[in-house]
C-alpha positions in Angstrom: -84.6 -76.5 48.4 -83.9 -77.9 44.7 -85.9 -74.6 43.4 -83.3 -72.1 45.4 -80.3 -73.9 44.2 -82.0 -73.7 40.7 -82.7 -70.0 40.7 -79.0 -69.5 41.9 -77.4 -71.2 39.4 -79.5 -69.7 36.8 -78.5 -66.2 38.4 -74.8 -67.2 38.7 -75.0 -68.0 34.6 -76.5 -64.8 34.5 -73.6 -63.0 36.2 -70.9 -64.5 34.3 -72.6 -64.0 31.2 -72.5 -60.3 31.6 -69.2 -60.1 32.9 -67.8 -62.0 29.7 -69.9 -59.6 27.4 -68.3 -56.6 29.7 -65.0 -58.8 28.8 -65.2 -58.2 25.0 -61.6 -58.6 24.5 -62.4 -55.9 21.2 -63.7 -53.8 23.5 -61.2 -53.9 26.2 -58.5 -53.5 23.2 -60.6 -50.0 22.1 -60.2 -49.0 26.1 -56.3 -49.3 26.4 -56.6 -47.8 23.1 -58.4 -44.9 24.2 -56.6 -45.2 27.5 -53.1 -44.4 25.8 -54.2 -41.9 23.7 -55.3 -40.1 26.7 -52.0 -40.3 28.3 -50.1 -39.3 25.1 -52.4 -35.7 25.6 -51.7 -35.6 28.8 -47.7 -35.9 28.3 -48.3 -33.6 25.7 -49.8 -31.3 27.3 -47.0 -31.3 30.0 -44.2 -30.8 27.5 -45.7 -28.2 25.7 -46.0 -26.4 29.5 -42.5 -27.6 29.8 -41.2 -26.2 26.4 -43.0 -22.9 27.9 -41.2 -22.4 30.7 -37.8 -23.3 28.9 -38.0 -20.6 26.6 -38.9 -18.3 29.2 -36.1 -19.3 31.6 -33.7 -19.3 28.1 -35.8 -15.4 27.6 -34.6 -14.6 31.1 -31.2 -15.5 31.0 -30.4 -14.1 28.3 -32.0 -10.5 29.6 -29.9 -11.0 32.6 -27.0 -11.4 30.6 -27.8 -8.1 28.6 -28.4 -6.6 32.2 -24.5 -7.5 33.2 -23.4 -6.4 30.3 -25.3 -3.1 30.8 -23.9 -2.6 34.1 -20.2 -3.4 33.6 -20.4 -0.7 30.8 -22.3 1.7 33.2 -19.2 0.8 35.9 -16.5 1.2 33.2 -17.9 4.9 32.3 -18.1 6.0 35.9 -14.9 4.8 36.7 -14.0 6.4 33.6 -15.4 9.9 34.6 -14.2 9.3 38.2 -17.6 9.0 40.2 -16.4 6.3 42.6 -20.4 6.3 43.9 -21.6 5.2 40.4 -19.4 3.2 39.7 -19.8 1.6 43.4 -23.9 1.0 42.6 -23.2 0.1 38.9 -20.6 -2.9 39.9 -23.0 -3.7 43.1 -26.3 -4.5 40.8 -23.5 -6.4 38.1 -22.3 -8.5 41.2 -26.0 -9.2 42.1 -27.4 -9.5 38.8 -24.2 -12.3 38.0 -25.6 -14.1 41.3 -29.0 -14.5 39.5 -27.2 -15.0 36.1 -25.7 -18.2 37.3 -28.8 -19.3 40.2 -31.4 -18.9 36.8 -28.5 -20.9 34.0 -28.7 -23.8 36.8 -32.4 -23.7 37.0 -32.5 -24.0 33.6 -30.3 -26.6 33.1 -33.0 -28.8 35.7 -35.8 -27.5 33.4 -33.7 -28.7 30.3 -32.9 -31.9 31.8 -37.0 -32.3 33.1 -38.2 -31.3 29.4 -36.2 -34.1 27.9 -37.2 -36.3 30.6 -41.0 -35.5 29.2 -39.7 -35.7 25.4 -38.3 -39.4 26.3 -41.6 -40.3 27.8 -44.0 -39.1 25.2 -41.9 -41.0 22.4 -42.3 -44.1 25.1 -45.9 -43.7 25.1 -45.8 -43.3 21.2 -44.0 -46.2 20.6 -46.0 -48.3 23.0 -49.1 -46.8 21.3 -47.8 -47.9 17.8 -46.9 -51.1 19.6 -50.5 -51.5 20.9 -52.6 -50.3 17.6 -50.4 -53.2 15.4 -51.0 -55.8 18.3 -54.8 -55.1 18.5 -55.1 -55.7 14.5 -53.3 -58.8 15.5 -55.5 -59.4 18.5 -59.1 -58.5 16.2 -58.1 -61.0 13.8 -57.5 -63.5 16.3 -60.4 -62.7 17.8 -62.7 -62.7 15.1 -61.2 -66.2 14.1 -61.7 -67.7 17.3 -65.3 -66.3 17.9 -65.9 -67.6 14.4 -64.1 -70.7 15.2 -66.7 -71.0 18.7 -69.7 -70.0 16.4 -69.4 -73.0 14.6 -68.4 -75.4 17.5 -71.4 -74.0 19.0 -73.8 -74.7 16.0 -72.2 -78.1 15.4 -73.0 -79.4 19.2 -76.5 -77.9 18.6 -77.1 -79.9 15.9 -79.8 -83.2 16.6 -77.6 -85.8 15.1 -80.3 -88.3 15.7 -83.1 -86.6 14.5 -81.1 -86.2 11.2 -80.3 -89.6 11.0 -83.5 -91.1 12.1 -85.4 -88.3 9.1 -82.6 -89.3 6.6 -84.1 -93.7 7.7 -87.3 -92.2 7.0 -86.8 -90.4 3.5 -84.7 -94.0 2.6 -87.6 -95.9 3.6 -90.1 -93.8 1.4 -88.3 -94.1 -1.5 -87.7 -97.9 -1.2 -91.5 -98.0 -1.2 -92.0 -95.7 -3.8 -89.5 -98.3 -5.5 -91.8 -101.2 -4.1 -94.7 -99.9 -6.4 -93.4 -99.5 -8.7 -92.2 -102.9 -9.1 -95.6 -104.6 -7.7 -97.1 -102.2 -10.7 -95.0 -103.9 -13.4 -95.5 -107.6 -12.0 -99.1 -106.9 -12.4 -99.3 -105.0 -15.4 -97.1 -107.5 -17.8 -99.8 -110.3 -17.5 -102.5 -107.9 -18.8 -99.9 -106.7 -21.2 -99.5 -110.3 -22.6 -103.4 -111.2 -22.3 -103.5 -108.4 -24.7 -101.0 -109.1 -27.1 -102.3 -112.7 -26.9 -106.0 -111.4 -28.1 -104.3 -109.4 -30.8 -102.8 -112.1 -32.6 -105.5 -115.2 -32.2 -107.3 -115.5 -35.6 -110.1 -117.9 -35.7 -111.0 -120.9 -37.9 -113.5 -119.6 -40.0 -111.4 -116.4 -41.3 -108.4 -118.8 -41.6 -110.8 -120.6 -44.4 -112.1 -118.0 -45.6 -108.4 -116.4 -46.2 -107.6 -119.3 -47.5 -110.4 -119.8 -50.2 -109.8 -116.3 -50.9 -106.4 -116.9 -52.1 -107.3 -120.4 -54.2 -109.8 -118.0 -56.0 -107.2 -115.9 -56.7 -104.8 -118.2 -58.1 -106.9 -120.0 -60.5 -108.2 -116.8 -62.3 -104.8 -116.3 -62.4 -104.2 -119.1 -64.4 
């Protein structure tokens, strides 16, 4: 039973290991990142569509318009030359083509009012975008700091405080020994030292007489 529960625990470590190395708060940063920029290509991409159909609504009116004014002259010069029938069809396609004057300016007042709706929200997305790139330097740095930070709390619990300390006892007893020596080797060697200097200076009787004769010799020749 004691085996099992080991193995699970050893396999639950496991698990959250990888999930805090899928965690990378760097990492996850990088994804918004990418994220964001993906949603700013997207918006993009819809405005630029948007822009499109704008201008082509804007392109339509305004042929419309031309068309009116086409047919109102058209009406004027057959009512002008007196061909009621003309006229009658000229003003009929004005009437109809003023219907789809005004039915396409309201459609693009809704496509005006949706493209600034997209030109709001891709300067949203920019800003947050801005707003997330200067808060992920931020974020690195704070990162970095605090895995350095858990680096070195993590070295400093590893650390065998009393395997230092008992090897620094150790080293302090081998040099008081070494000291020891050397002190036993001068208590023995200053004996010998003396014995030496001892032998060096004795001078025996019969040179002492013989010195001594020497110089009495001396003195009376001298004389």
């Amino acid at each position: 039973m004691g085996i099992f529960k080991r193995l699970k625990t050893i396999a639950k470590a496991d698990i959250n290991s990888l999930l805090d190395g899928v965690e990378d708060p760097i990492a996850l940063l990088n994804e918004y990142s990418r994220e964001m920029e993906q949603e700013m290509a997207k918006a993009q991409r819809a405005l630029s569509r948007q822009i499109f159909v704008e201008n082509k609504q804007a392109a339509l009116i305004l042929e419309t318009k031309e068309l009116v004014d086409k047919r109102t002259r058209q009406a004027k010069l057959a009512i002008d030359q007196g061909d009621d029938s003309i006229a009658k069809l000229a003003v009929q396609e004005k009437l109809n083509q003023e219907k789809q004057l005004s039915f396409y300016e309201q459609q693009y007042d809704v496509i005006k009012g949706q493209t600034e709706t997209l030109r709001e929200k891709l300067a949203d997305l920019q800003e947050t975008y801005r707003e997330l790139q200067q808060r992920k330097i931020l974020l690195a740095s704070r990162a970095n700091v605090a895995q350095s930070m858990k680096q070195i709390q993590k070295a400093t619990v590893s650390f065998q405080t009393d395997n230092i300390l008992r090897g620094v006892a150790r080293a302090e007893d081998k040099i008081l020994m070494m000291e020891a020596e050397v002190q036993a080797g001068s208590q023995f060697a200053s004996p010998l030292l003396q014995h030496d200097a001892v032998l060096q200076n004795y001078v025996n009787e019969e040179d002492l007489h013989r010195e001594i004769e020497k110089l009495k010799n001396e003195k009376v020749t001298l004389s």
